[in-house]
PyMOL commands that place a pseudoatom at each C-alpha (Angstrom):
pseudoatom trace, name=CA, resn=UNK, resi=1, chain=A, elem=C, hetatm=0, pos=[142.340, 83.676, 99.636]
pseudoatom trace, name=CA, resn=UNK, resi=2, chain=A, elem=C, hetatm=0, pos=[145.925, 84.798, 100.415]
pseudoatom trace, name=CA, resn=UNK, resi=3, chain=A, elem=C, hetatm=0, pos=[148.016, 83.821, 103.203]
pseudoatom trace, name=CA, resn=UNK, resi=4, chain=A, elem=C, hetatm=0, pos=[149.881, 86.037, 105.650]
pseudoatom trace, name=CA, resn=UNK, resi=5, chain=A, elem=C, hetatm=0, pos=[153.144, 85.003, 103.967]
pseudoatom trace, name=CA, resn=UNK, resi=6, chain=A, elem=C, hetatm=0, pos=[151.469, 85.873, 100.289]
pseudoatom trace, name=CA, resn=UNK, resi=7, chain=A, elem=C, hetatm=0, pos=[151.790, 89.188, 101.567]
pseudoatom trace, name=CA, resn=UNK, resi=8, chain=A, elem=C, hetatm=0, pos=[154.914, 89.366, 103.034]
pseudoatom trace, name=CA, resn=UNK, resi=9, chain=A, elem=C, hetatm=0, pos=[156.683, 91.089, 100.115]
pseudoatom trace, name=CA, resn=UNK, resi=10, chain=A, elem=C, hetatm=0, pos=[160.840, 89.270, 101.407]
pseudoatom trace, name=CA, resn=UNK, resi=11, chain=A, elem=C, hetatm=0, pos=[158.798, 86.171, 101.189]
pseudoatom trace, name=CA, resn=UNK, resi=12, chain=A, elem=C, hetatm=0, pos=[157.006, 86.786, 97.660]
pseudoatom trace, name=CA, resn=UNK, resi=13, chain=A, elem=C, hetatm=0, pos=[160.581, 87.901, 96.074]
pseudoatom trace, name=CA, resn=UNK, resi=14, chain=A, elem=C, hetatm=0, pos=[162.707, 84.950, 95.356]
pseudoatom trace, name=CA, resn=UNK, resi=15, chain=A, elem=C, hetatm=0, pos=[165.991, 87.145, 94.894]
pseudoatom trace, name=CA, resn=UNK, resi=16, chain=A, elem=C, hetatm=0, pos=[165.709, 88.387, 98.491]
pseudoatom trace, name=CA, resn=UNK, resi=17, chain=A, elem=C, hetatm=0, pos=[165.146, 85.172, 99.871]
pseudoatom trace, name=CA, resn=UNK, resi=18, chain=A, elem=C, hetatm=0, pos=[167.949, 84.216, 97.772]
pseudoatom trace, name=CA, resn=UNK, resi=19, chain=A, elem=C, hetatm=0, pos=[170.306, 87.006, 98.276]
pseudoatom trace, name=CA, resn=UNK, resi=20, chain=A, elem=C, hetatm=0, pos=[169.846, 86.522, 102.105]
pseudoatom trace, name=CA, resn=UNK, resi=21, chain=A, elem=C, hetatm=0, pos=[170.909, 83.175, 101.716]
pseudoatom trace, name=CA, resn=UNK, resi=22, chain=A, elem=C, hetatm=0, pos=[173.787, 83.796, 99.400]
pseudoatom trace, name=CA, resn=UNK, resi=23, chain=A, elem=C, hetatm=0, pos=[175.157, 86.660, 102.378]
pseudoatom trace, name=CA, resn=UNK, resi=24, chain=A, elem=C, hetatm=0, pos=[175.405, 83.732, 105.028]
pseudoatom trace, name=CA, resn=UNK, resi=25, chain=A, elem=C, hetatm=0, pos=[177.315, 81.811, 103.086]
pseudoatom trace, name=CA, resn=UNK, resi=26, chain=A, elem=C, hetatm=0, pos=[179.224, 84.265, 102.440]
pseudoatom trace, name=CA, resn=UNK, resi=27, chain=A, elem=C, hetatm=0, pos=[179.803, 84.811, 106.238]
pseudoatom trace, name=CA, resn=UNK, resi=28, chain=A, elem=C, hetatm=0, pos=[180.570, 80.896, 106.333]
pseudoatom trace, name=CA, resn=UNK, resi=29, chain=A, elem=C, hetatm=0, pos=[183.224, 80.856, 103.760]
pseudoatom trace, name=CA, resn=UNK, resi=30, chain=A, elem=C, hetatm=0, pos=[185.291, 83.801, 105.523]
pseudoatom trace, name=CA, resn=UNK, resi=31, chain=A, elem=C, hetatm=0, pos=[185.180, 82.411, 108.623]
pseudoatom trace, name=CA, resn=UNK, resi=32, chain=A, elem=C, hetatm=0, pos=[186.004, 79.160, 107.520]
pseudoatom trace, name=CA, resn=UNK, resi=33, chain=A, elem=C, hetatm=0, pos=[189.290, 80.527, 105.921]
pseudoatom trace, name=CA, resn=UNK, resi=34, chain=A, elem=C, hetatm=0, pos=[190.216, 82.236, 108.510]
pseudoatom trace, name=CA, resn=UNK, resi=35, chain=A, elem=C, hetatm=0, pos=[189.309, 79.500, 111.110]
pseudoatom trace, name=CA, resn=UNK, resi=36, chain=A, elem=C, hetatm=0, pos=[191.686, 77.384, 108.498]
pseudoatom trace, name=CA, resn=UNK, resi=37, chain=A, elem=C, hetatm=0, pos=[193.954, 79.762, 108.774]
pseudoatom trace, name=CA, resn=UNK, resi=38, chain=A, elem=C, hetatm=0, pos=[194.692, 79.956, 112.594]
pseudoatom trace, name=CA, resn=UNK, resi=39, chain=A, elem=C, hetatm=0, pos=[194.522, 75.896, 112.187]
pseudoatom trace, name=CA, resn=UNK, resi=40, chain=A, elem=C, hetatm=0, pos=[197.532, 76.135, 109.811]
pseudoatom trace, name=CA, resn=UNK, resi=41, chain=A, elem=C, hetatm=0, pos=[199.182, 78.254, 112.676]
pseudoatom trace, name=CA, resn=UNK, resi=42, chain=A, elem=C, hetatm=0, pos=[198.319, 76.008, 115.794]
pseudoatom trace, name=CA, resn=UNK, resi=43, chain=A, elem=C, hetatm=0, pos=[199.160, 72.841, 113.632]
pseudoatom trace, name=CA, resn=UNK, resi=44, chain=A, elem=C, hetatm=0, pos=[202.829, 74.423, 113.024]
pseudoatom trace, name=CA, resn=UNK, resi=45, chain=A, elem=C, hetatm=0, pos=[203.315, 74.934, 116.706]
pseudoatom trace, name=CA, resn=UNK, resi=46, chain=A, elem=C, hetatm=0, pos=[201.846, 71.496, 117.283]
pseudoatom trace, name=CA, resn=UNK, resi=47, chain=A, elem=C, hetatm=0, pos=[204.330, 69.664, 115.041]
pseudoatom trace, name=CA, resn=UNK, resi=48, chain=A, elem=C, hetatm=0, pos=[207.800, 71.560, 116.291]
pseudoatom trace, name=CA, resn=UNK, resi=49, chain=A, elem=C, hetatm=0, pos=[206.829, 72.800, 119.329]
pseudoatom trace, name=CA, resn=UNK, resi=50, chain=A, elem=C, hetatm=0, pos=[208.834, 75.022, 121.511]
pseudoatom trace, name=CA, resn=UNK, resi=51, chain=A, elem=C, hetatm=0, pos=[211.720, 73.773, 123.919]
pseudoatom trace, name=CA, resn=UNK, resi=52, chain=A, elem=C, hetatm=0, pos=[210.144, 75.078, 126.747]
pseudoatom trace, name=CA, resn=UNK, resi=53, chain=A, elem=C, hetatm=0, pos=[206.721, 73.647, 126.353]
pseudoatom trace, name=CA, resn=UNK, resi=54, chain=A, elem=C, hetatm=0, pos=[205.823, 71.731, 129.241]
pseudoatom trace, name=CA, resn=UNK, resi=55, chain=A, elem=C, hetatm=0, pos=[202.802, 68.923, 129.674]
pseudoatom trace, name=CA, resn=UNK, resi=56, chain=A, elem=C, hetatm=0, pos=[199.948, 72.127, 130.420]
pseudoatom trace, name=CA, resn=UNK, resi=57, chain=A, elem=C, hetatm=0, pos=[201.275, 73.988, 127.250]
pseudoatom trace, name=CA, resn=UNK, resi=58, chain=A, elem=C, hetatm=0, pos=[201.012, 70.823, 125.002]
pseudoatom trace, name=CA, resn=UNK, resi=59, chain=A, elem=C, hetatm=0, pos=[197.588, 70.364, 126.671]
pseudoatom trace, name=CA, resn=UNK, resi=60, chain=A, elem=C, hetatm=0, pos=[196.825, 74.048, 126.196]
pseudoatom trace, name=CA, resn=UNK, resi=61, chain=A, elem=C, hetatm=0, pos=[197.673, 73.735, 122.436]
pseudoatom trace, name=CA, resn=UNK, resi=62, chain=A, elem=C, hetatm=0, pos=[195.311, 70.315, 122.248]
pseudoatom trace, name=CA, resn=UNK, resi=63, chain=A, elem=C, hetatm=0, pos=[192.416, 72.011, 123.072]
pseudoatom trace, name=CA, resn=UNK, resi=64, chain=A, elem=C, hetatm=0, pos=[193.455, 75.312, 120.899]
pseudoatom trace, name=CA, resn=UNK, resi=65, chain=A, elem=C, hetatm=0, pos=[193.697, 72.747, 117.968]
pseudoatom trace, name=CA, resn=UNK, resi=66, chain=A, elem=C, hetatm=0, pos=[190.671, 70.705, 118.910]
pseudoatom trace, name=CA, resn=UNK, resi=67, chain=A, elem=C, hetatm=0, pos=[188.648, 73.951, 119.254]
pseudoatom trace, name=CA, resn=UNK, resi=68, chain=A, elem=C, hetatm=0, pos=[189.558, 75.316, 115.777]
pseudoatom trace, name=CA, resn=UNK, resi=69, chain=A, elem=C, hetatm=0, pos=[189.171, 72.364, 114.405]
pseudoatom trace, name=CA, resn=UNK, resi=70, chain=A, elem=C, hetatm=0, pos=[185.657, 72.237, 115.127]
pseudoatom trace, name=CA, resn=UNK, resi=71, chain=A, elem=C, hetatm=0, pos=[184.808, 75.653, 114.482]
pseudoatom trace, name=CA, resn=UNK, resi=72, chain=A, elem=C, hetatm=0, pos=[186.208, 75.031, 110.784]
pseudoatom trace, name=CA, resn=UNK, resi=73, chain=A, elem=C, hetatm=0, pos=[183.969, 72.230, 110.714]
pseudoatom trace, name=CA, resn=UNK, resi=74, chain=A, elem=C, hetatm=0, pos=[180.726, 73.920, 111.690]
pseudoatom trace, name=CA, resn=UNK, resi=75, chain=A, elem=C, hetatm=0, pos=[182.093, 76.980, 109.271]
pseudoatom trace, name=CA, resn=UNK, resi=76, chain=A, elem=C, hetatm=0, pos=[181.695, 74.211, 106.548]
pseudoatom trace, name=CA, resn=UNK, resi=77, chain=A, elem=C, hetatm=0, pos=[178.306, 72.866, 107.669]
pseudoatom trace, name=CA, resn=UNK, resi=78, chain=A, elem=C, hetatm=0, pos=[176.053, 75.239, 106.457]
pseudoatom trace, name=CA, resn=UNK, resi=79, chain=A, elem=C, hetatm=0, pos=[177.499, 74.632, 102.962]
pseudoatom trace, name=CA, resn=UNK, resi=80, chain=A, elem=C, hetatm=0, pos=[177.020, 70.580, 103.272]
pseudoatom trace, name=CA, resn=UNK, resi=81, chain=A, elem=C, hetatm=0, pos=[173.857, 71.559, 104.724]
pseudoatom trace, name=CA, resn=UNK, resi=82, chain=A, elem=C, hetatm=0, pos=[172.459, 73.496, 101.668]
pseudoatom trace, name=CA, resn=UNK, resi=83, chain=A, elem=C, hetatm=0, pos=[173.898, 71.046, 98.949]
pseudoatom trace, name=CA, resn=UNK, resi=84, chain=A, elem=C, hetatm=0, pos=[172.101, 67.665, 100.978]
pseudoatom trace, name=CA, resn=UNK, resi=85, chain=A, elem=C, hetatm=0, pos=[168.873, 69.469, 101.149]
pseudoatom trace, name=CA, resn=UNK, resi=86, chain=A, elem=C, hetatm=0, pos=[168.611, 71.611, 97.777]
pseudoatom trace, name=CA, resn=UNK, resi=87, chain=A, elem=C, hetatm=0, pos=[165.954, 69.577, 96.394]
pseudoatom trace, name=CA, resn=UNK, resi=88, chain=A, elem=C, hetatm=0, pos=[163.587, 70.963, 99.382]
pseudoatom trace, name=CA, resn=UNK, resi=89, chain=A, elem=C, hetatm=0, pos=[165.032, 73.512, 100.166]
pseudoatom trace, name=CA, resn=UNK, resi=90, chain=A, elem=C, hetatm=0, pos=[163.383, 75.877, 102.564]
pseudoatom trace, name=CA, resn=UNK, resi=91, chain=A, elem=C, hetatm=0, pos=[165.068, 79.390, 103.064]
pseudoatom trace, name=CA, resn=UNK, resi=92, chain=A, elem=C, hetatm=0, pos=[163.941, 80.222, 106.589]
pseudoatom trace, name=CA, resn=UNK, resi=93, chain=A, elem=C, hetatm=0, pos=[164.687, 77.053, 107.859]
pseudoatom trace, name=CA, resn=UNK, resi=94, chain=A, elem=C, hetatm=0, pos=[167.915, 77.290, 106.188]
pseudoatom trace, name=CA, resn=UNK, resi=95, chain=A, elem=C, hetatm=0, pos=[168.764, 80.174, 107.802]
pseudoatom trace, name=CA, resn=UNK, resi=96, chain=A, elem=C, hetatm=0, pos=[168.163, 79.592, 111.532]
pseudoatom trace, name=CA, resn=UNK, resi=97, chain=A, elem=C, hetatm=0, pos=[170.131, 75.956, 110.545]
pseudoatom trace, name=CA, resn=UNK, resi=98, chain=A, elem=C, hetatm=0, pos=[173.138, 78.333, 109.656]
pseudoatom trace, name=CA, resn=UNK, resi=99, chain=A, elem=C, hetatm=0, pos=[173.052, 80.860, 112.416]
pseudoatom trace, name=CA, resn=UNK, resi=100, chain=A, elem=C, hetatm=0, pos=[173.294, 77.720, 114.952]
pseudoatom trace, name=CA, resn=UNK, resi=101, chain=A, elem=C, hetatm=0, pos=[176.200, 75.855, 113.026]
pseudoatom trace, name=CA, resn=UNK, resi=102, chain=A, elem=C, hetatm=0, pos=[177.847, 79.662, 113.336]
pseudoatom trace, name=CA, resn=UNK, resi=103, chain=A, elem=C, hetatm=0, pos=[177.696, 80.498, 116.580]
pseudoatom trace, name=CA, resn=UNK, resi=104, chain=A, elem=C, hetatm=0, pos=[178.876, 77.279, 117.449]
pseudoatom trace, name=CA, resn=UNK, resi=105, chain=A, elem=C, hetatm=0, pos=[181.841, 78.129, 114.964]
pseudoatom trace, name=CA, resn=UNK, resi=106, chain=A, elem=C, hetatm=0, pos=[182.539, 81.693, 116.514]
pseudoatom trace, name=CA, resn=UNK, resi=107, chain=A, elem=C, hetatm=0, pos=[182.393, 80.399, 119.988]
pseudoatom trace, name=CA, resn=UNK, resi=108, chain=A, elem=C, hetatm=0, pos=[185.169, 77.419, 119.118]
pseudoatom trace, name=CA, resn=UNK, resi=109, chain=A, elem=C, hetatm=0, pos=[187.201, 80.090, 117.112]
pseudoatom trace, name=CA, resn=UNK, resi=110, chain=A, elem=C, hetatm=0, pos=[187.096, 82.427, 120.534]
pseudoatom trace, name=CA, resn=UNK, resi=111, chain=A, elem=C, hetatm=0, pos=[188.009, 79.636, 122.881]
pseudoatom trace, name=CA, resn=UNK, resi=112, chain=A, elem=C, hetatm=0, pos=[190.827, 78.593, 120.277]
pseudoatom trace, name=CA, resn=UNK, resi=113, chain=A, elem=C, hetatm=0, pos=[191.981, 82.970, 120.175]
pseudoatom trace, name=CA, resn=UNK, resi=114, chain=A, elem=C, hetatm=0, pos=[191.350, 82.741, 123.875]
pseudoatom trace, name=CA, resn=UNK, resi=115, chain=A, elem=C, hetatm=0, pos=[193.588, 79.891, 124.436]
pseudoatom trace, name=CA, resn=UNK, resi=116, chain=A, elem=C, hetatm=0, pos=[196.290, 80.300, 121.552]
pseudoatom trace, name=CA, resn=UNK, resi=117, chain=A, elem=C, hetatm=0, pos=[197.035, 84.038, 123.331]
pseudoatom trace, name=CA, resn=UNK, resi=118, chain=A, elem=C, hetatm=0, pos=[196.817, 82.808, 126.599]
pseudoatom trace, name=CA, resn=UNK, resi=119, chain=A, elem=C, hetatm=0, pos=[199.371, 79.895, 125.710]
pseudoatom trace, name=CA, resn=UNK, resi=120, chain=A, elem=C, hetatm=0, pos=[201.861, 82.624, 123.861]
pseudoatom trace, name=CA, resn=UNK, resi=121, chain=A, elem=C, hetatm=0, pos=[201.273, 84.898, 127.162]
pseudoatom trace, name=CA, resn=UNK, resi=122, chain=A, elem=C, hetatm=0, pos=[202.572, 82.498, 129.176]
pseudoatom trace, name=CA, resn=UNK, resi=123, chain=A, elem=C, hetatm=0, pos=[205.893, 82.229, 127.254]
pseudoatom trace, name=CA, resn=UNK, resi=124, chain=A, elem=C, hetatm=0, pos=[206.563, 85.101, 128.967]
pseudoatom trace, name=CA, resn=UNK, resi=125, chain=A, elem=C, hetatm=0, pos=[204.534, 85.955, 132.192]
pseudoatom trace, name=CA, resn=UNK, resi=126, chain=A, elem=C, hetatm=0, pos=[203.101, 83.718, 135.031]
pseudoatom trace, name=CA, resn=UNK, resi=127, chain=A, elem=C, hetatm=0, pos=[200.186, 81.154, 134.185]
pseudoatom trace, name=CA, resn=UNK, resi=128, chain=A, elem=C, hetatm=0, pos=[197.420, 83.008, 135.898]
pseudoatom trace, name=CA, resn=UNK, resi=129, chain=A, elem=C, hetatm=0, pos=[198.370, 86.228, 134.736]
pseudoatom trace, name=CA, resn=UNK, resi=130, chain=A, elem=C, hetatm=0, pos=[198.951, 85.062, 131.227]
pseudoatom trace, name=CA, resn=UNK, resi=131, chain=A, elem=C, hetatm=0, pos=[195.921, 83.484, 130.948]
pseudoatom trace, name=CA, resn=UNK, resi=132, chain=A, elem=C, hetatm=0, pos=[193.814, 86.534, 132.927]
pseudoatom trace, name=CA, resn=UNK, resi=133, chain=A, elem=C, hetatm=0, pos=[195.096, 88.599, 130.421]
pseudoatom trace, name=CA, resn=UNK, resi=134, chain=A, elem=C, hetatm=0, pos=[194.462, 86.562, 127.467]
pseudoatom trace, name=CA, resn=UNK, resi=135, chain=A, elem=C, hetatm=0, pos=[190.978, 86.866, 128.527]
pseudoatom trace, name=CA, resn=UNK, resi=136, chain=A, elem=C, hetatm=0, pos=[190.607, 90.577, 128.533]
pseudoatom trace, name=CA, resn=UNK, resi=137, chain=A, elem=C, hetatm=0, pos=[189.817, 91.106, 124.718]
pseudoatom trace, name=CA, resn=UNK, resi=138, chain=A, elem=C, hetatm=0, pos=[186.685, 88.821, 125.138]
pseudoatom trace, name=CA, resn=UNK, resi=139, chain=A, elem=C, hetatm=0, pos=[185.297, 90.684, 128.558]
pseudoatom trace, name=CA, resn=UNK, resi=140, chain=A, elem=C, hetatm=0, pos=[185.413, 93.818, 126.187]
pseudoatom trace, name=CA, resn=UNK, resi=141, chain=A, elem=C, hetatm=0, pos=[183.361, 91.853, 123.572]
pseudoatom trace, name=CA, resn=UNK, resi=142, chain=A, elem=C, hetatm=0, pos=[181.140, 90.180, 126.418]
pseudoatom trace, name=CA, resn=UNK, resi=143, chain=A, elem=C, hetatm=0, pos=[180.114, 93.803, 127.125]
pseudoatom trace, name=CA, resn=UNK, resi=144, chain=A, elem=C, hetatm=0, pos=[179.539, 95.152, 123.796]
pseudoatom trace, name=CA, resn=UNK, resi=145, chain=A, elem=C, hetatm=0, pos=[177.319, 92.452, 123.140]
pseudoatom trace, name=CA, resn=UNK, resi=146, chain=A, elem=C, hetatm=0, pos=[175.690, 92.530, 126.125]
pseudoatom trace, name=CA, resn=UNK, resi=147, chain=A, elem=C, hetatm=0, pos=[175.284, 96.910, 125.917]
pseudoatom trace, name=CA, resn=UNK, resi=148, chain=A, elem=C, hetatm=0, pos=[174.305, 96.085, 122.379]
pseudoatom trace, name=CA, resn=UNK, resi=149, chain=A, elem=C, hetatm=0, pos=[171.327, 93.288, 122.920]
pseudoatom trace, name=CA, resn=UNK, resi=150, chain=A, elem=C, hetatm=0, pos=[170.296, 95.809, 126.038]
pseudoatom trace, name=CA, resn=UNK, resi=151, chain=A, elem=C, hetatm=0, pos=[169.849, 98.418, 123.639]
pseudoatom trace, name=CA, resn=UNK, resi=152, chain=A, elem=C, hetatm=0, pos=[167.702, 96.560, 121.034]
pseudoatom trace, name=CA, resn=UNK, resi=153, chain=A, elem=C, hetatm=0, pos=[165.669, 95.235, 123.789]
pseudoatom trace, name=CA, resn=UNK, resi=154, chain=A, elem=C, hetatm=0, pos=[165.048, 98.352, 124.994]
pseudoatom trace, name=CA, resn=UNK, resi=155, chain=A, elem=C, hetatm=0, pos=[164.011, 99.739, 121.493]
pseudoatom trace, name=CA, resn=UNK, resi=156, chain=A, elem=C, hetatm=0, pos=[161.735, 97.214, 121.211]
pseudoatom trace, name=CA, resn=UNK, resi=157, chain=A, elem=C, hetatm=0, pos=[159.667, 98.390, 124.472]
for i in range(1, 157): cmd.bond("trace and resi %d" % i, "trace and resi %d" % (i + 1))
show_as sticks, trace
zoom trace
């Protein structure tokens, strides 16, 4: 007798399951490198900081670092992820695994973007309007998501 997933025909082909997995770690090594990247940048800033930095800047720049830092890290998870479990390897699980360690990633690399502009902002405008602006790029993408996940919900109904 054959189970539901015997007939699920992404389940019966190996490639797809495959190829599925092979395009998030894809996504994982491009954000990585460009998480590594915008490290390379806030470490350079961290090591010969400007004269004009003053104890909230260096803080700022902390947490910028801190935040990419960790974003690279969970970038690279995935990868450790799939080469510790291999042997076992289920695809499904595997890919809900990878979606968290992302979005963990993407959020760090946003508060990192969020705080890295802020910080260069304020080089050259007040604090709270530096850092208001800073955060206008990631309103706009709070509302595309949030127009977009309305509109799938709705298509769903």
């Amino acid at each position: 007798m054959a189970t539901q997933s015997d007939d699920d025909p992404v389940k019966r082909s190996s490639t797809e399951r495959y190829s599925r997995v092979a395009a998030d770690l894809d996504w994982c090594i491009v954000l990585g490198a460009a998480s590594s990247i915008i490290t390379g940048f806030f470490l350079k800033i961290a090591v010969s900081p400007p004269p004009y930095f003053q104890f909230f800047d260096n803080m700022v720049l902390l947490a910028a670092l801190y935040a990419v830092t960790v974003a690279t890290a969970m970038f690279i998870m995935p990868v450790i992820h799939h080469l510790m479990r291999y042997h076992r390897f289920d695809v499904e699980r595997f890919l809900l695994t990878t979606k968290k360690y992302v979005m963990i990633g993407i959020i760090c690399i946003m508060l990192a973007m969020y705080l890295g502009l802020g910080l260069a902002l304020d080089s050259k405008l007040p604090v709270q309007f530096a850092y208001g602006l800073a955060s206008l790029p990631f309103i706009f993408i709070f509302f595309q998501f949030s127009k977009h996940t309305r509109e799938n919900t709705t298509k769903v109904h």
